[in-house]
Each structure stands twice: as structure tokens, then as C-alpha cells.
N, C-alpha and C positions, 0 to 999 in steps of 0.2 A: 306591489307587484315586483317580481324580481326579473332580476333582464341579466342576461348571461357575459359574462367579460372574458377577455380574450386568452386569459388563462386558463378557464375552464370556469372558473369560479360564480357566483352569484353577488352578484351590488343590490345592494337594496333590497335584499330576502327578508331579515326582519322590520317588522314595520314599527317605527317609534313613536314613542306617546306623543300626545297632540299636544304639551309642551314641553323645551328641554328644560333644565339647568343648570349651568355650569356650576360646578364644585370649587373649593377651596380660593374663594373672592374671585372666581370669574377666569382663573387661569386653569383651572379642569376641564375637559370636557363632560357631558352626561353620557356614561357609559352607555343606557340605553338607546342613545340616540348617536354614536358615532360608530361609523362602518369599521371593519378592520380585526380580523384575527390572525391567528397564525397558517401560514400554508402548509398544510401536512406534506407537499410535493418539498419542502426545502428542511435540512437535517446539516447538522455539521460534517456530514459524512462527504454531502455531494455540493457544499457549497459552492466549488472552482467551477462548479459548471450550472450553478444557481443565478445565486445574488453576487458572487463576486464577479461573474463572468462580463464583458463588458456590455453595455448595451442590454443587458438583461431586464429592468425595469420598462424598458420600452415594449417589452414582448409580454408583461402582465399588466400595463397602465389599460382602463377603459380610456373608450375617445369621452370625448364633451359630450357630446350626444346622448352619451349616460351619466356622466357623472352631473351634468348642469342641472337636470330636472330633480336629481336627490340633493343637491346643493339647497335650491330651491324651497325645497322642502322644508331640509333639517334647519335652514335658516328663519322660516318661517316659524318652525317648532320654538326656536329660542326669540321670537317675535323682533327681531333682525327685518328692518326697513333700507339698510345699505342699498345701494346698486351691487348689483352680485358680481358684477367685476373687483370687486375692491375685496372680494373674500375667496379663498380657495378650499376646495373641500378635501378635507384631510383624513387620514387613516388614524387607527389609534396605534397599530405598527405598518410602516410602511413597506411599500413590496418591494423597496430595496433592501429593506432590515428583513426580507421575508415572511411580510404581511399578506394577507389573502384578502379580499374585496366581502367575505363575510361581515 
């Protein structure tokens, strides 16, 4: 199910296989299974008022509220028993680098 972020964008629109695997001895992620593309809204053109701008990431971060239950998930997919405090869910480019929640 995808649920809408605060940039416009969609978290958790594709839905990933019912296990992950990390690549390359466990320091890759499974691309199918990590959130994060690039945001077509961000261009080298209008960066100063993008990603470099200050405070920026705060204006595309989802709250918890969204990102915990796809946490949950994808950590489940790679059979991850932790307490979910001890892991943070990450983008594969982040939307300070001008990543989108794709």
C-alpha cells in the first residue's frame, strides 16, 4: 500500500519480495527491496533552492508514522529479529542528495 509523503511523493508504492538479500557480503542493499529514487522536482539547475537550501530535508522527510511500518516490513523481508530501534530505514539516495521516497 503506498501512503503519500510530504513531498508529494509515494513511500512504499512498490511492494517487495517476501525475502530480501543483501548483495556484495551483506554491505549492499536488495535493490528490490530498498525505497529511494531520484526526485525529478530536484536538477542541478535549482539546487540553491532544493537540497542545498537549508532545512530542506525536513520539508521531504516522512514522519514515523510512515516510515516505521515500511521499516518493519523490509526488515522482516531480510528476516531481521533486532528491536527496530537499533535499525533506521534508509533510502538508496537520500533526499538530501535529492532522493524521492520512491
Amino acid at each position: 500500500m503506498a501512503t503519500s509523503s510530504p513531498n508529494g511523493g509515494s513511500i512504499g508504492a512498490a511492494t517487495p519480495p517476501a525475502r530480501c538479500h543483501a548483495g556484495d557480503n551483506g554491505s549492499l542493499p536488495d535493490s528490490a527491496c530498498t525505497p529511494g529514487a531520484t526526485d525529478p522536482r530536484v536538477s542541478q539547475a535549482d539546487i540553491s533552492s532544493t537540497i542545498c537550501r537549508n532545512g530542506y530535508t525536513a520539508t521531504v522527510r516522512p514522519p514515523a508514522s510512515v516510515t516505521e511500518p515500511i521499516k518493519r516490513d523490509r526488515m522482516a523481508a531480510y528476516g531481521i529479529t533486532a528491536p527496530l530501534a537499533q535499525y533506521e530505514l534508509d533510502h538508496l539516495v537520500s533526499g538530501g542528495g535529492g532522493g524521492d521516497d520512491e
